[in-house]
N, C-alpha and C positions, 0 to 999 in steps of 0.2 A: 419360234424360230422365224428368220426371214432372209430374204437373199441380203447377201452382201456384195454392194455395187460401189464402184467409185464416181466421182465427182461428174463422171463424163456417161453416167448412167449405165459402163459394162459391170457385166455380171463378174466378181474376182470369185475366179473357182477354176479348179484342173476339170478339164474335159479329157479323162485318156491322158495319156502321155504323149512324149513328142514323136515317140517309136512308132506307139499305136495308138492315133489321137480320136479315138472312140470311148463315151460313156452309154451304156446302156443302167439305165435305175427305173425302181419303182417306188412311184408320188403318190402322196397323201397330202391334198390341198387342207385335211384336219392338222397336217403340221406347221402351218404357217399359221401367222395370228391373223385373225379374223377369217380366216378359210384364204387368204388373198395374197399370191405373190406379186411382189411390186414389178412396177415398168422396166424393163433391163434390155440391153442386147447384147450380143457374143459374138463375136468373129465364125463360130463356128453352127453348122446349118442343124434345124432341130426337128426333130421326127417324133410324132407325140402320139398316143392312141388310148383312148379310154377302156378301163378295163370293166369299172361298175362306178356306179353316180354319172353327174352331169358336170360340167363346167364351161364357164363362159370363158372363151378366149378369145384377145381381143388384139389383133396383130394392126398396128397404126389406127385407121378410123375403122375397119373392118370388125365386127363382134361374129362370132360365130359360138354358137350354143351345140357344144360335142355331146352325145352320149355313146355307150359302147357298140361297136362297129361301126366310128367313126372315129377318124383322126385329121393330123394338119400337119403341115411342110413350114416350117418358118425360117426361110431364108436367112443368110449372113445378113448379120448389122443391121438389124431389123429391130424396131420398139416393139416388146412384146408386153402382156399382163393376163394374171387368170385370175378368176374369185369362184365361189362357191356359188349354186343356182339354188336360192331358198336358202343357204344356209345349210346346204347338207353338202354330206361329204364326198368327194370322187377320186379315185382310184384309178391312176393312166402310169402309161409307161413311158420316158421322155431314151430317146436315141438322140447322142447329140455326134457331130463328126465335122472335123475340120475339113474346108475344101479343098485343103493340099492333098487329102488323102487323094479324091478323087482324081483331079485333075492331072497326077503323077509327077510332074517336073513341071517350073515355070516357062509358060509358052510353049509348052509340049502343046501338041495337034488337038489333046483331047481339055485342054488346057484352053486355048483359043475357039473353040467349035463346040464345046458344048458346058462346060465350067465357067470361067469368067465371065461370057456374056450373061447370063442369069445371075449369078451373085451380085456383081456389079449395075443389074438394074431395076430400078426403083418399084418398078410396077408389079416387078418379080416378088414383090413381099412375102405370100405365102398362097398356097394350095391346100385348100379341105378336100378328106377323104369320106367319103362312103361306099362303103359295100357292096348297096342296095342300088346306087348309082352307074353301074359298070364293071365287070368282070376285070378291068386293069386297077382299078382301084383293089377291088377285092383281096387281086393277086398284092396291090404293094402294101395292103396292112397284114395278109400272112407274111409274106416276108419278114417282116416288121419283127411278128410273133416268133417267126424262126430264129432271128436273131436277138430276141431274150432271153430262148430258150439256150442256145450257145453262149450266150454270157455269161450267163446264171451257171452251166454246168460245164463249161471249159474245155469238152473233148479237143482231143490231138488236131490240132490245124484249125482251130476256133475262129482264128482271128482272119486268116485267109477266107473262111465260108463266110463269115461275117461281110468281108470285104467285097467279095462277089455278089451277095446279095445286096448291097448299097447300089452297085453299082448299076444293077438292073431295074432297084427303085428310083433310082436317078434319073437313068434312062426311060424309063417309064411316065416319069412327070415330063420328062421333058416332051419326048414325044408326043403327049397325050395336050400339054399347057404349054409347052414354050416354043415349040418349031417353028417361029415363022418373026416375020422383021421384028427385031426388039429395042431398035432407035429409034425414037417417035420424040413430037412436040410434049409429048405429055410425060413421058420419060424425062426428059429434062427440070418439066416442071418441078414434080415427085421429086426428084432427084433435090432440087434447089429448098424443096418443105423441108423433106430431113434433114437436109444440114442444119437448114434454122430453127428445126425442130433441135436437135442436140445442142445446136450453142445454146439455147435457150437454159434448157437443163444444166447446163453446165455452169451458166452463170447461176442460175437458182444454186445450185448443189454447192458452190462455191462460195456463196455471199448469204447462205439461208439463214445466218444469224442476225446480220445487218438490217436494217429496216430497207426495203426495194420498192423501187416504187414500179411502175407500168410501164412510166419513162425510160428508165435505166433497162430495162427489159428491151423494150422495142428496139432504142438506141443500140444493142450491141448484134443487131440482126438486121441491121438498118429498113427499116418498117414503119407505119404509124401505128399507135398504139393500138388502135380498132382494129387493122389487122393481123397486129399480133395477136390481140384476143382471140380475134377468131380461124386464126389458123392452129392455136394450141388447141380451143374446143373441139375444132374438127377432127383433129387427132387423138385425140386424151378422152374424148368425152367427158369432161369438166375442165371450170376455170381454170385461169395459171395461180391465183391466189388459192382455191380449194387444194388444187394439188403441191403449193408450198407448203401449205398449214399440214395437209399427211405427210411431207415428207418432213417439217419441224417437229411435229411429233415423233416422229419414227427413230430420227437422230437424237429426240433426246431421251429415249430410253438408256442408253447406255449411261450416261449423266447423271438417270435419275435412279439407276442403282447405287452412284460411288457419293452422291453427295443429295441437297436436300433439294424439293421442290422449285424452291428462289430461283437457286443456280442452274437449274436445269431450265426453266423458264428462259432466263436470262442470255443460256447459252445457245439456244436452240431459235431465238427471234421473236421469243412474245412479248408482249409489252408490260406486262405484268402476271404472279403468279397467278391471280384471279381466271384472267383470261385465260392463259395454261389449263388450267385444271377443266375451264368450261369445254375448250377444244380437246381436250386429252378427250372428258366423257363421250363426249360425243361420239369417236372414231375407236374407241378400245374398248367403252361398255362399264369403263371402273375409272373410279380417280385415280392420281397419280400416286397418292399414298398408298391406296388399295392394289395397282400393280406393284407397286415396290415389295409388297408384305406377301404377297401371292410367289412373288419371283424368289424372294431371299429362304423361302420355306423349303 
């Protein structure tokens, strides 16, 4: 299994509905392929907490290594990624909730004063929680707990209690990380990496069959190429070619269930099926015949 994102790197998937735009679930990084969910962001804000195992998550250049009673905040429209630590498995629970919930109507007081200035800025990416760090933390990953346990079992007014307890973790991080001037030079800065951070992807994810050069990259973020490189490395933590070559491979699994090796090489930007097959091993662990014949069983 692995997320399903579009060209522009969001996540396609219902978070909640539009009524009640709240997911509460529980992850198992052994159900992704290779323990590792890929790069994505969502419009809506994500509340994560480990249950048993470890995992690295990795919000923009930030890596943080969670284990249980600890968790993380990760902001709207945020690049996010997690992988297995060692290869072993972890167990978290992911709360995700749109910020209209919170903010209650557009330009509403709580809307302007404590909602869209943090979503809206860059610096705000996310907030790690520990237990062992503070008695407010503490309180915002029980809360967290409380509200699995109401999801999971639905009592009468589920989604109201849910609701309040958001809102006093909200209030919580805020008070605790964001009260204070959140317009800055570097704000801006941040602000102007992401953008070029996403067109970037966007062109990859758009063109990843075509052959791309570094040029064509830079150009559509207007950059030199040496610091496109190194403004994707500083975020990604690898090249912009390492992470086209995973996401060519990733696309062309679907391809290389319906048709043969050639074709899916061919459709996915390798230059040959040789090479295909060397990059497939490498990042899956099996050749490309050997996943086909695993999948189709």
């Amino acid at each position: 299994m692995q997320l399903q994102i579009d060209q522009n790197g969001k996540e396609i998937k219902n978070h909640g509905t539009y009524a009640f735009p709240v997911l509460v679930s529980h992850e198992w990084l052994s159900r992704y392929e290779r323990r590792t969910f890929l790069w994505h962001w969502h419009t809506e804000l994500e509340w994560t907490y480990v249950v048993e195992g470890e995992i690295c998550y990795q919000v923009n250049e930030c890596v943080y290594r969670l284990k249980p009673g600890q968790g993380i905040l990760c902001n709207s429209n945020v690049l996010h990624m997690g992988r297995a630590e060692q290869d072993k498995d972890c167990h978290y629970v992911s709360v995700t909730v749109h910020p209209r919930l919170l903010e209650g109507f557009e330009n509403s007081f709580l809307d302007r004063r404590y909602v869209r200035p943090v979503v809206e800025h860059a610096s705000c990416s996310c907030v790690m929680l520990d237990a062992a760090d503070g008695l407010w933390q503490e309180q915002v990953l029980e809360r967290l707990s409380r509200m699995e346990r109401l999801y999971q079992e639905k009592p009468e007014g589920f989604e109201f209690r849910i609701y309040l307890l958001l809102m006093e973790n909200w209030f919580a991080v805020w008070q605790n990380c964001w009260n204070t001037g959140l317009q800055t030079e570097e704000h801006t800065a941040e602000d102007r990496n992401m953008q070029r951070l996403k067109q970037i992807f966007n062109y990859l994810h758009a063109h990843y069959w075509e052959k791309i050069t570094l040029q064509e990259v830079a150009g559509q973020v207007n950059i030199c190429e040496a610091e496109c490189c190194r403004l994707f490395k500083k975020y990604m933590k690898q090249s912009l070619f390492e992470y086209l070559l995973d996401y060519r491979v990733e696309r062309s699994k679907a391809v290389l269930l319906e048709q043969n090796v050639t074709e899916a090489a061919q459709q996915s930007g390798f230059s040959s099926p040789a090479y295909y097959t060397k990059v497939f091993k490498e990042r899956m662990g099996c050749t490309p015949r050997e996943y086909k014949k695993q999948a189709q069983r």
